[in-house]
N, C-alpha and C positions, 0 to 999 in steps of 0.2 A: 519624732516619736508619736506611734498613735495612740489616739484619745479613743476607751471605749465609756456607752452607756449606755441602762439598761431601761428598758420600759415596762411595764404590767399592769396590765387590765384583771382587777377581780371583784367579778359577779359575783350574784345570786347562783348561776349554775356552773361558773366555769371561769378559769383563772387562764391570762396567756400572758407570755414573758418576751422576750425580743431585746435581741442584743445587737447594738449598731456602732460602726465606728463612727468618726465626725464628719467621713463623706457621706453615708446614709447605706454604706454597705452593707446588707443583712447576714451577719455572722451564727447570729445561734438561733432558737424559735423554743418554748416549751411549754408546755399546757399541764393544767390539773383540774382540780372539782372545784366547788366555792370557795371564794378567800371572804366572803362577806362575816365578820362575826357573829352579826344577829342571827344569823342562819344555824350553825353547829357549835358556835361557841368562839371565842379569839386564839387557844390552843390549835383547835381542828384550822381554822382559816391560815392562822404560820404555819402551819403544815404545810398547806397545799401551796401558797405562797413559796415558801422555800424549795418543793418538789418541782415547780414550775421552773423556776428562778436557775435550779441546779441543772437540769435537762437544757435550758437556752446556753447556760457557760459550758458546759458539755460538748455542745454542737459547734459553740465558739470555739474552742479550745481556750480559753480563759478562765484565769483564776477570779475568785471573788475582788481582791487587792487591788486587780489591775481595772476594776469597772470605776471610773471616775466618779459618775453620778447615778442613782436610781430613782425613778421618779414611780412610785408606786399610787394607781388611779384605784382607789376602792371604796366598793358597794361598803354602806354604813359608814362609810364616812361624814353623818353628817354632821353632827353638835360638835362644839369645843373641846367636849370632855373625849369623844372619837378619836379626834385628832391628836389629842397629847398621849391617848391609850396606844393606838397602832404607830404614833412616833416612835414610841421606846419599844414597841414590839417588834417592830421592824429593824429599827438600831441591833438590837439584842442580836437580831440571827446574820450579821455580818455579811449583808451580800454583795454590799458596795463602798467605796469610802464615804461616799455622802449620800443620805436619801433625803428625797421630796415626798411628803403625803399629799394626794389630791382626792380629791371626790371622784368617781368612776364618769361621774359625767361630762367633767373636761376632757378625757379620754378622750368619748363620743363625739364632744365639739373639736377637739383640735385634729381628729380623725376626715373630719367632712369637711374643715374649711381651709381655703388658697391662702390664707393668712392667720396671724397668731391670737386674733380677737373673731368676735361672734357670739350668736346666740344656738343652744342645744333645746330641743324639745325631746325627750328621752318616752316612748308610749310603747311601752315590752308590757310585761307581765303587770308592771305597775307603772308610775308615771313621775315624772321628776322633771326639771329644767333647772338651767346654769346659763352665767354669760360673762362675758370677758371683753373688755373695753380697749381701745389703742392704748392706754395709758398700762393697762398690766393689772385694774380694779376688779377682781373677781366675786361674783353673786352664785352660790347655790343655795337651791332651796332645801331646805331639811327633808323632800321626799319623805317623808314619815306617815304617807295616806291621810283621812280623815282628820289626825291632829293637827295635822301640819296646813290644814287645808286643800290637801289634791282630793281631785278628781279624777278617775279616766286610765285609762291602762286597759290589757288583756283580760284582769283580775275583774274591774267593776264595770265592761263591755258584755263578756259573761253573764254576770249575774242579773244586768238589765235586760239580757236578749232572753234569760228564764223568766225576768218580772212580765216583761213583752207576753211571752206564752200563754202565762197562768193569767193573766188581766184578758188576753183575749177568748180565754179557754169560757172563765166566770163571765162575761160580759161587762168588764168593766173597763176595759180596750178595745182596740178595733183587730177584728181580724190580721192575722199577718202570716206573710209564709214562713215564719222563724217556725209558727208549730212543725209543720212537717219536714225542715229541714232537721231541726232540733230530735226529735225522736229520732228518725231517720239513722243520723249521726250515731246515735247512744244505741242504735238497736231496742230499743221503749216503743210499746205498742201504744198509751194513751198519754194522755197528760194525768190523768190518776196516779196510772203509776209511777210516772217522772216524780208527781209531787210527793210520793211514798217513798221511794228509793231518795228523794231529798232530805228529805225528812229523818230519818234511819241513817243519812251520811253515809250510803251506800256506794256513791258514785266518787270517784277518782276525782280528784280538782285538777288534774292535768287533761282528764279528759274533757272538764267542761270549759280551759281554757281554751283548748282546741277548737272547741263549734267558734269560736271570736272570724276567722274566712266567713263562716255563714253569713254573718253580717253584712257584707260587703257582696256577698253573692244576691241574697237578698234586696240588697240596695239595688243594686247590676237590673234586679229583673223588675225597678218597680215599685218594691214594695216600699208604703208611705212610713211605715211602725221603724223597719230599716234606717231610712234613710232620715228620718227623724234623728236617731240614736246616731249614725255616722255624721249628721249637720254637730250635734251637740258635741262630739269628740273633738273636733275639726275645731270649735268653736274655745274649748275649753284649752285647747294649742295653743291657738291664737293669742287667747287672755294672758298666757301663762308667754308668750314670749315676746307683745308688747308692754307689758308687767317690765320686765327686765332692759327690751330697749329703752323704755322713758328711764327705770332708774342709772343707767349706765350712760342714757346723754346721748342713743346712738337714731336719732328719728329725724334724723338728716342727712345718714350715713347709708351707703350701699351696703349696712349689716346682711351677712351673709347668716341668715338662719337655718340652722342644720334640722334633722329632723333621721331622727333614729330609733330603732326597736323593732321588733315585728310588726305589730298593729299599723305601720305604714304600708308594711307590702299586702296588705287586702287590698283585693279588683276593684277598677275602677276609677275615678277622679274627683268623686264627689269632697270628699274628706281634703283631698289635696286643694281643690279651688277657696274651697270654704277657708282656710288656712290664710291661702294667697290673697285673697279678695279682704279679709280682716285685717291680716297684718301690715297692707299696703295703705289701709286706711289708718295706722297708725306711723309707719313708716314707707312712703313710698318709693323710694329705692332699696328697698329691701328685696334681699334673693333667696330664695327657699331653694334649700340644698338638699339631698337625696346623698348619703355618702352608698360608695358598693367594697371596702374596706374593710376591716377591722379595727375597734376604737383601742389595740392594743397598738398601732400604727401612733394613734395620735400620744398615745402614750410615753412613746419613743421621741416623738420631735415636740415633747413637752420636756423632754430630758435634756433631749439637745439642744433648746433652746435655755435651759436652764445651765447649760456648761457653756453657755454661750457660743454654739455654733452657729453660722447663717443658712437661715434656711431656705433655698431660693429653688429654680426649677429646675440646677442639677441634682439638685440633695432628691428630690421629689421624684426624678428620674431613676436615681439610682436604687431608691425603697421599690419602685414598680418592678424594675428590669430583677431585683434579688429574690424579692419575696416568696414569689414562686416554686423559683429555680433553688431556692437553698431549704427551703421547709417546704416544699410537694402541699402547700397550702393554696386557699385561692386568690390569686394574683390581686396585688393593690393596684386600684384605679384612681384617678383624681376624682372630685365630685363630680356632679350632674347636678346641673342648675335647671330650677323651673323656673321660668320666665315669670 
């Protein structure tokens, strides 16, 4: 008899669902908007959850009944009181006979690594990290910015590469090429009136995550303001995922450090060395991982390892060879290790 289960990944922007048997065969695939509740509320997030959920057993041909385990990875998951809330909300909408709730960021880590333990560095829009030990001991940080203690993401890259501007504009920074990439970008003729259109809240916060490439283009060509601000990102990584190997025990261990988000694919190397060169000084067989997947992937062999399947390199084989070919999405790859 086969055994199915279910995985989901839900964002800040975007929810995906994945439906697998116990060989790793990819049966259904389905997507929606945010499942985060901080976002639209815990209503609007079971929504999209549910809509996600019913599109992957669709494609399946499976009933909700017949999903043995769902292992649901979600954004705001992070306090205790998270956890007991989206437990029963997700029980409520009956999508499997048993669900798991995780954090969105073991997702991301069990998505990039050759094994069921590691460390995640999460640098998208905002910034987070998780780590998971051979033992099964799980660490996520409450992600919750500024209270919770983070630094660094797409969100406060931005707002540094505008401080950048306006200190070099006033002369209380050094010149950098962020100004005229920065205008440039925005279609803004001075720094006048960037600081005007800031001020008035005139500009779109999605377009100012966007100028975050500058940075790294900037760096690319040079500039000291740049690459100051990419050392410091690189750096605050680092903290954040020898943080987690010392508490987990793993600074003797080939811990496999993931590293996921956008703000990683900005040009260039500088950010990645800075990274490698810190975290090896805390653990030196540690390997900086690059996943080119989806952390709705890892969400799935968080599942199947939770219905206790083995998950070895045909299981691994066969998520690659399906992925594709059964949801017209983009093909799973195993990691890419940086030396």
């Amino acid at each position: 008899m086969r055994r199915y289960v279910l995985g989901l990944d839900g964002g800040g922007s975007k929810t995906h669902a994945l439906v697998v048997n116990e060989m790793g065969h990819v049966l259904g695939f389905g997507q929606a908007g945010t499942s985060n509740h901080q976002v639209h509320g815990l209503q609007s997030a079971m929504m999209e959850v549910q809509r996600a959920v019913k599109s992957a057993l669709d494609g399946a041909g499976l009933s909700p009944s017949e999903i043995e385990l769902g292992c649901f990875c979600l954004a705001g998951a992070d306090l205790p009181e998270d956890y007991i809330m989206l437990q029963k909300a997700v029980q409520t909408l009956n999508l499997a006979r048993s669900v798991v709730i995780k954090n969105d960021t073991l997702a991301a880590l069990r998505s990039g690594t050759t094994r069921s333990w590691g460390v995640v560095v999460i640098c998208g829009t905002g910034f987070n990290a998780a780590g998971r030990s051979p033992g099964g001991e799980e660490i996520v940080f409450p992600g919750l910015g500024p209270i919770s203690g983070d630094w660094g993401g797409g969100g406060t890259l931005s707002r540094e590469m505008i401080r950048a501007v306006m200190r070099a504009w006033d002369g209380r920074g050094k010149p950098t090429l962020l100004t005229a990439l920065v205008l440039k970008a925005l279609g803004i003729d001075s720094v006048e009136k960037l600081l005007a259109l800031l001020y008035h809240k005139q500009i779109d916060p999605q377009h100012l995550l966007d100028l975050v490439p500058l940075l790294f283009e900037a760096g690319e060509s040079g500039d000291q303001v740049a690459q100051d601000l990419i050392v410091r990102m690189g750096t605050e990584v680092a903290v954040a995922a020898n943080a987690l190997i010392r508490r987990l025990s793993l600074k003797e261990e080939d811990v496999e450090v993931v590293l996921g988000g956008s703000v990683f694919k900005g040009r260039g190397d500088l950010m990645l060395n800075t990274i490698t060169r810190l975290v090896h000084e805390e653990a030196p067989k540690a390997r900086i991982m690059r996943p080119h997947h989806e952390p709705v992937v890892g969400a799935v062999l968080l599942a199947l390892e939770a219905a206790g399947a083995v998950i070895d390199g045909a299981l691994y084989q066969s998520l690659e060879g399906n992925w594709q070919s059964v949801n017209r999405c983009k093909a799973v790859n195993l990691p890419e290790e940086h030396p």
